[in-house]
N, C-alpha and C positions, 0 to 999 in steps of 0.2 A: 305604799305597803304591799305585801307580795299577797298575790288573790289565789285560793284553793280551789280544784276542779277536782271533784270526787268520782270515775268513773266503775259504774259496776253493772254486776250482767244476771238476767236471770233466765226463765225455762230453761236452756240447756249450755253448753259447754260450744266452743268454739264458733262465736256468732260473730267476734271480731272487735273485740273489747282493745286489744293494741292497736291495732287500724285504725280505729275509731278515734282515738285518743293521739295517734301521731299526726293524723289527717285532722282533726280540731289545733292541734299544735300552731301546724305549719300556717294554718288559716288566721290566727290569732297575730303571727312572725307575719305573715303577708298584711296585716292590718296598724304594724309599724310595734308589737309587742313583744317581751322577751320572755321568754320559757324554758320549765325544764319537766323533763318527763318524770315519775319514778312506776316501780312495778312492786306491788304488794304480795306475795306469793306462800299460800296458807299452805304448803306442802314442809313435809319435815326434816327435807335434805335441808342441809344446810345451803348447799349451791346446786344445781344442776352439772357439775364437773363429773360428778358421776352416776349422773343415770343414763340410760340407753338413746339414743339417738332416732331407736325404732319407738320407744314408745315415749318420748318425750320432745322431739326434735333436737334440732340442731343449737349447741351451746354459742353462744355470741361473746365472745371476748373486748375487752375494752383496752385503751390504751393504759390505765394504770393493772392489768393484770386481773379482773374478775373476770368468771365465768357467771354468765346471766342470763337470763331467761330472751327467749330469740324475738318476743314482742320489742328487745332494746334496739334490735336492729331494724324495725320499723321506725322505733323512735327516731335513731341520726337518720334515715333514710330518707326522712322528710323534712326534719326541723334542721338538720346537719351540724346539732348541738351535741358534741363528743357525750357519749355517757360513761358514767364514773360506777366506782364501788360504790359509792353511795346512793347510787339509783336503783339497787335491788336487793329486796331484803326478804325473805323467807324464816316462816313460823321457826324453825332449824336454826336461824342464826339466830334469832330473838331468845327462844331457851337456850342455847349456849353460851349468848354473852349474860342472862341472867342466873344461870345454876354457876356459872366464873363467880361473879359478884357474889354471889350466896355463898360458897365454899369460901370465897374470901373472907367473909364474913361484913361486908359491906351493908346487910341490912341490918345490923346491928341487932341479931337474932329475934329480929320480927320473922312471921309467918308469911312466905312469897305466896303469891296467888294471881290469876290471869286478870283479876280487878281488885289493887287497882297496877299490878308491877308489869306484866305483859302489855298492857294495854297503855302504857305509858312509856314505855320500849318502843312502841309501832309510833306513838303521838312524835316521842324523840327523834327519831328515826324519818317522818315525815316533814316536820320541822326544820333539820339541820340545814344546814350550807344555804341558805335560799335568799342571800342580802342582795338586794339589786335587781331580782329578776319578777317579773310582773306577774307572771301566772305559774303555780306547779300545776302540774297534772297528774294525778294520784290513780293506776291502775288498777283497782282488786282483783286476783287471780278467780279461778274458779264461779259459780255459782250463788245468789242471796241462795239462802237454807243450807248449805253444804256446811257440814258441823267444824271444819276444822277453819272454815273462814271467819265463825262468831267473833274473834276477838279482835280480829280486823273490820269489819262492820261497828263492831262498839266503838273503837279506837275513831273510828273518822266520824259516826256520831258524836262519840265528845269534843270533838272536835270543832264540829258544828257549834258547840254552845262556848269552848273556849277563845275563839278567837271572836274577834269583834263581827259586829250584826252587819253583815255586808260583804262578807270578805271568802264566804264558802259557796260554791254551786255541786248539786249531785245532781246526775246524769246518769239514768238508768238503761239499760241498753236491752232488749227483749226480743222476741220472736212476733210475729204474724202472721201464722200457716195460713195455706190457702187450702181448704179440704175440698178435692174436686167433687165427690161427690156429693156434696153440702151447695158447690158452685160457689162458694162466699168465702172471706175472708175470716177468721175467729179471732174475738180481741180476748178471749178468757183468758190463755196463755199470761197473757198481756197483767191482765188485772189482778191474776193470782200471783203473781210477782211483786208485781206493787203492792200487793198486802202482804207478804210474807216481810218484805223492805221494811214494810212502815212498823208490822209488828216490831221490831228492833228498835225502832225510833228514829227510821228514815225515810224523810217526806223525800221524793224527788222531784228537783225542778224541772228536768229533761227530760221527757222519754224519747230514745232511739229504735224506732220501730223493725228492726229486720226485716223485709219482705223481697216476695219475686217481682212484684207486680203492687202498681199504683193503690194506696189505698185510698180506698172513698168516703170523699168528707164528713158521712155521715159516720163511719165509723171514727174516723180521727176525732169527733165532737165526742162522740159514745165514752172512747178512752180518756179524752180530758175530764169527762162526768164521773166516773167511777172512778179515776184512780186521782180526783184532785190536782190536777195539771191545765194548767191555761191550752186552749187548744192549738194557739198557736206554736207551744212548746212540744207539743207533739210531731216528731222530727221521723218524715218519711227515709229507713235507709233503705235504699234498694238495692238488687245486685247490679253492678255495672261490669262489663268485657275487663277493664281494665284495674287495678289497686290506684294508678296513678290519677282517675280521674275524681276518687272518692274524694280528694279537699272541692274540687268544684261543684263533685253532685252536693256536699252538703252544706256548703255555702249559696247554692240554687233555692235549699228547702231551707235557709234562716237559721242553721245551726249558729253560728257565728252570731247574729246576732242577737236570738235566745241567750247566749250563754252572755253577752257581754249587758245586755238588760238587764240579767241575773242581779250583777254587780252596779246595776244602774250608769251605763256609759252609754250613753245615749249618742253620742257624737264621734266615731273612733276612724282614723279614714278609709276610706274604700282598699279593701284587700288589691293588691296586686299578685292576678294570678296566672298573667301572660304567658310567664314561663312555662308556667303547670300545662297551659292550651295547647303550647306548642310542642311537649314532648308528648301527649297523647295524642297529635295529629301525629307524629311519626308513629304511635306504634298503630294505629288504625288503620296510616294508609303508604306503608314501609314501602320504597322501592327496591325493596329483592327481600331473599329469604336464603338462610342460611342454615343446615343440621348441624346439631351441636351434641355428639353423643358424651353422656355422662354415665362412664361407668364407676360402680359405687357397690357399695356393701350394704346400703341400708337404702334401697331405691324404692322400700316396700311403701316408705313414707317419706314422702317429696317433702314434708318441713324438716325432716332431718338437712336436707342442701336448702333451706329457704335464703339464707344469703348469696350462695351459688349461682341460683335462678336467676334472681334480681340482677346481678351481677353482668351475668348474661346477655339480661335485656337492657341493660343501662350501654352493654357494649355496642347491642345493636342500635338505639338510640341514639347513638355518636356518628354511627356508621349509615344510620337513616334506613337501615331492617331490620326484618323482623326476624327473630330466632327460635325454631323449633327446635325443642328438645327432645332428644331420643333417648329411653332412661331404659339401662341395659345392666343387670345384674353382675357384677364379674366372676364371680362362678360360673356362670354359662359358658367361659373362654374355657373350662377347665375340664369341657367336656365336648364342646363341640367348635369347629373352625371359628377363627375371628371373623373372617372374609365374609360370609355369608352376613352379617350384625352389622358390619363395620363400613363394609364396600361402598354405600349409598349416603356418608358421612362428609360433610366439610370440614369438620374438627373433632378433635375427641380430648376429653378434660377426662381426669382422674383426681378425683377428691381424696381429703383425707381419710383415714378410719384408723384404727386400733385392729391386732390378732393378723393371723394367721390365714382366718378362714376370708378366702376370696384374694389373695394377695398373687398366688401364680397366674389368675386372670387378668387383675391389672397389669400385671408384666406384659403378659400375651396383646395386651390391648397397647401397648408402650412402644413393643416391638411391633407391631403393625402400623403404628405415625411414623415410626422413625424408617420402617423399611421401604414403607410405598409413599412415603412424601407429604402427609398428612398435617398440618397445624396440631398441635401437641399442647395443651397445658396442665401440666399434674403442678399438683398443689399437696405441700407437707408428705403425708403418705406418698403420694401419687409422683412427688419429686423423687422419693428414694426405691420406690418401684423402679425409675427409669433408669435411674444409678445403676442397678441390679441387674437391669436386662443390660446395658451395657458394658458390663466388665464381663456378661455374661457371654454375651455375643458378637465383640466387639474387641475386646483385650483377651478373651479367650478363659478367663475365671470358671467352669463351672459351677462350681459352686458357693459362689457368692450369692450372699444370702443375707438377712437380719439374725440379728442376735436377739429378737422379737421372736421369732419362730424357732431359733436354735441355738440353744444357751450355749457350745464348745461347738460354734463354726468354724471351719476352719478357712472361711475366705469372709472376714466378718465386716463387709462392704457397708451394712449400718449398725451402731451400738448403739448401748446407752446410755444416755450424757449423765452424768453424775455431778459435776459442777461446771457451774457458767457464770461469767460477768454480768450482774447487775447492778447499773449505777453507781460502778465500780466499786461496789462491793463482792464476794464471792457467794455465791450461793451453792449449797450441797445436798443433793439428796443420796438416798441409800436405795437399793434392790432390797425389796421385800419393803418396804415403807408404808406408809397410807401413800390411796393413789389420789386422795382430792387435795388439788389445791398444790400440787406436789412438782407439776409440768414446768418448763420454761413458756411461762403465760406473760402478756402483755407485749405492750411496743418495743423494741430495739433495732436501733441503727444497723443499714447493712451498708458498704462501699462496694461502689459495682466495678467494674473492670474498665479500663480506657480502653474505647473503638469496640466494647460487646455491643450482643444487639439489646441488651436491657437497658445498657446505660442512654441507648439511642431512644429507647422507648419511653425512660422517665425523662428523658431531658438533661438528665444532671450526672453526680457519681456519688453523691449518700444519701440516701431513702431511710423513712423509718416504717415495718409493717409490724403489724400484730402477730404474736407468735401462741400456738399451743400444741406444744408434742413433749414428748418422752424421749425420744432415741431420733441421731444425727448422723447423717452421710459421714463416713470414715475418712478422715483427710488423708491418711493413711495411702489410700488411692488413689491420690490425686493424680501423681504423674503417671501410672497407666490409665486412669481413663481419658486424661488430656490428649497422652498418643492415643489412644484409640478415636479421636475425633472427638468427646462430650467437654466444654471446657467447663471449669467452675469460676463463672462471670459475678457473682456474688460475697464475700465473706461477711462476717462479723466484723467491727473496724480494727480488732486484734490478729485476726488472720487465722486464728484457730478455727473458727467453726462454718463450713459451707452456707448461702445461703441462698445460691440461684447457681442453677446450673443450664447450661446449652447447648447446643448444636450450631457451628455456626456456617455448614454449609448443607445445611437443613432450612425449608420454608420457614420453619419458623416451630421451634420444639423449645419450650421453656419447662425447668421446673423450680419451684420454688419451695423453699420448708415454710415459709411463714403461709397466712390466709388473707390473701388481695381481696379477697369481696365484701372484708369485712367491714372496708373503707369505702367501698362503692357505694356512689349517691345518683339518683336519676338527673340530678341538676350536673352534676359532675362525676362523671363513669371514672371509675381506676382506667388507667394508663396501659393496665396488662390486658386487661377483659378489652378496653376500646382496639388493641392492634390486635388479638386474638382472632378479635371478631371482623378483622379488617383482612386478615391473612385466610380466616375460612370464606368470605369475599371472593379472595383474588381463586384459591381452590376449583369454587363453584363456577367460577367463568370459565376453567381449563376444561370440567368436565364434558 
């Protein structure tokens, strides 16, 4: 029968409630168990497809096509268990499929209410799909007390009482300040959490302590005293250098096996977590180093590219270095020389983004790989920026441009897509539409070119990568940007639509529409990120 892992978080916001939760996963998978993650998210967007990137991070896409909250990409990042629609669900989707049924008339003109119809929506929703697999792992977003989380804290409380005696653990996750001027550790934080929990009617099994620095056993007793937790369940998190070392720091302090006493498994076999050793010996003791400028439109907040990053380092992991990142506004190109930003660089990535604003920098920054010899990988956006600069600079187009920034261009090098093959079915969207949910989102086959250099780099010649954009390289241009030297080594397997384009007597300039780091895993780096990061390598040794 499938076992519940209830994790939730109190004092403040951003303590690492995903982390925590994909690093228990993987630990669980390393103990010979099968898992699946989900993410509970009390906010009232329906998806995160369209909130801002600066103030909510970066969207995580999945291969059936949701937009998800970016803790899913900690989840495969560690457990390397595909996540689905089904693993993310927000207060937004819960009243939209309920006010549906209701206008339907489905409750058969009873009075809907958050108890018991919401709150049996969240139970529904946590329940589904889960036949065969040993443990879920149940995320709550936000805060215990944060009002808009109540119905999801009731929801896994009853939870608690409906399924059989055995079969649920909660795990509370909290803070530890260290007040220097006090010299001491503070457990209050700690215990005012665990009472605001339990007021709701949730006892928890686990506490996850947050801290900088080792807490002293006299306090770890203190917290099991007051907040009703065995002492041994009081589970030191510390900060470590690394994200990759967290499944071992917390298999060191007994998370692992807290949680599986929980359940009463007394006998479960020794984790296997060799692999984990050995990719955090590379990145502690890297034989070289590599600069990796990422210029970007939303650099204000590093979890806007949290896939990106990982990505990165997963590349230099293959490659056995380390990767610093140089994180470089691209508006800055639109006011002052690239050369100065750029010169002291082994490669330069160009992410994706939406608008106008910052888009002549990424070019400026496109034209500076391609003209001084640079390692190059623009991704979605950052592919059709280089488009741009190339018919620009290279076929002689001035003014090519996007139909994103100028609805009646007249050199319209990228548009946008209105319909596209899914599953071979057609799908259509319209200008002026709703923008959520609206994108060519999720996996689709590309076929890559015989003798390109991508096709060298996957190994093969059809790939499938995760897709989300609005507007497409104009094929339209194909045959002058192919004479001008960029070929398009990539299509959809209809031939209609670009989906990797390159240089090929270039060190190495790829771009691509889809998002390669979505699939990156530290046990197995993407194929593009590992020779990226093998080409700004070969770079660094010319200099």
């Amino acid at each position: 029968m499938t076992r519940y892992i209830f994790i939730t978080g109190g004092v403040v916001s951003s303590l690492g409630k995903g982390l925590a939760s994909a690093a228990l996963g993987a630990l669980l998978q390393a103990r010979g168990f099968s898992v699946r993650l989900r993410k509970l998210d009390p906010y009232l967007n329906v998806d995160p497809g369209t909130m801002s990137p600066i103030q909510h991070g970066e969207v995580f896409v999945t291969d059936d096509g949701a937009e998800t909250d970016l803790d899913l990409g900690h989840y495969e990042r560690f457990t390397g268990v595909p996540a689905t629609q089904g693993d993310n669900i927000t207060t937004g989707r819960i009243y939209q499929n309920i006010i549906t049924k209701e206008r339907r008339g489905d409750y058969l003109g009873g009075t809907v209410q958050v108890i018991p119809h919401v709150t049996d929506a969240i139970k529904e929703f946590v329940l589904d799909g889960n036949e065969g697999v040993d443990f879920v792992l149940c995320e709550i977003g936000g805060t215990v007390g944060d009002i808009e989380g109540l119905p999801f804290f009731e929801a896994i409380r009853q939870l608690g009482n409906d399924l059989p005696r055995g079969m649920t653990c909660f795990i509370h996750l909290t803070l530890m300040p260290f007040i220097p001027s006090a010299g001491e550790m503070k457990t209050k934080p700690t215990q005012h959490s665990v009472k605001e929990l339990r007021s709701i009617g949730i006892q928890p099994d686990i506490l996850m302590c947050r801290c900088d620095r080792p807490i002293p056993a006299g306090e770890k007793r203190k917290i099991g005293l007051f907040c009703n937790v065995r002492e041994s369940a009081v589970i030191q998190a510390m900060d470590v250098d690394t994200i990759y070392d967290v499944p071992h720091a917390y298999h060191l302090e007994g998370l692992d096996r807290e949680v599986l006493s929980v359940f009463g498994i007394e006998n479960a076999d020794t984790p296997e977590l060799e692999n984990w050793l050995d990719l955090v010996k590379v990145l502690r003791e890297p034989e070289g180093e590599v600069t990796i400028a990422i210029v970007g439109k939303y650099t204000g907040l590093k979890d806007a590219y949290k896939s990106l990053t990982e990505a990165l380092t997963h590349g230099g992991i293959a490659n056995k270095v380390g990767v610093k990142v140089k994180w470089l506004e691209s508006e800055i190109f639109e006011k002052e020389d690239t050369v100065q930003h750029l010169e002291d660089v082994n490669g330069i990535l160009v992410p994706g983004g939406f608008g106008e604003r910052g888009a002549e920098g990424k070019i400026a920054a496109a034209n500076f790989a391609r003209e001084r010899g640079i390692p190059y990988l623009g991704i979605c956006f950052g592919m059709q920026m280089a488009v741009i600069e190339a018919l620009r600079n290279l076929a002689g187009l001035e003014d090519a441009t996007s139909t994103e920034f100028r609805t009646n261009a007249p050199e319209p090098a990228v548009g946008l897509m209105t319909e596209w093959m899914q599953e071979n079915e057609l799908v259509k969207r319209r200008d002026g539409g709703d923008l959520g949910g609206t994108m060519r989102l999720g996996a689709y086959d590309a076929v890559l070119r015989e003798g390109s250099k991508v096709a060298e780099i996957y190994g093969g010649q059809t790939i499938s990568e995760r897709h989300r954009h609005r507007y497409e390289v104009n094929m339209a241009y194909r045959e002058q940007l192919e004479k001008a030297g960029m070929i398009v080594s990539g299509t959809s397997p209809d031939g209609l639509l670009p989906e990797i384009v390159e240089i090929p007597d270039h060190p190495w300039y790829v771009g691509v529409q889809f998002h390669p780091e979505l699939k990156s895993k530290p046990l197995d780096p993407h194929p593009l990120f590992s020779s990226f990061i093998e080409a700004a390598l070969a770079q660094s040794r010319l200099v």
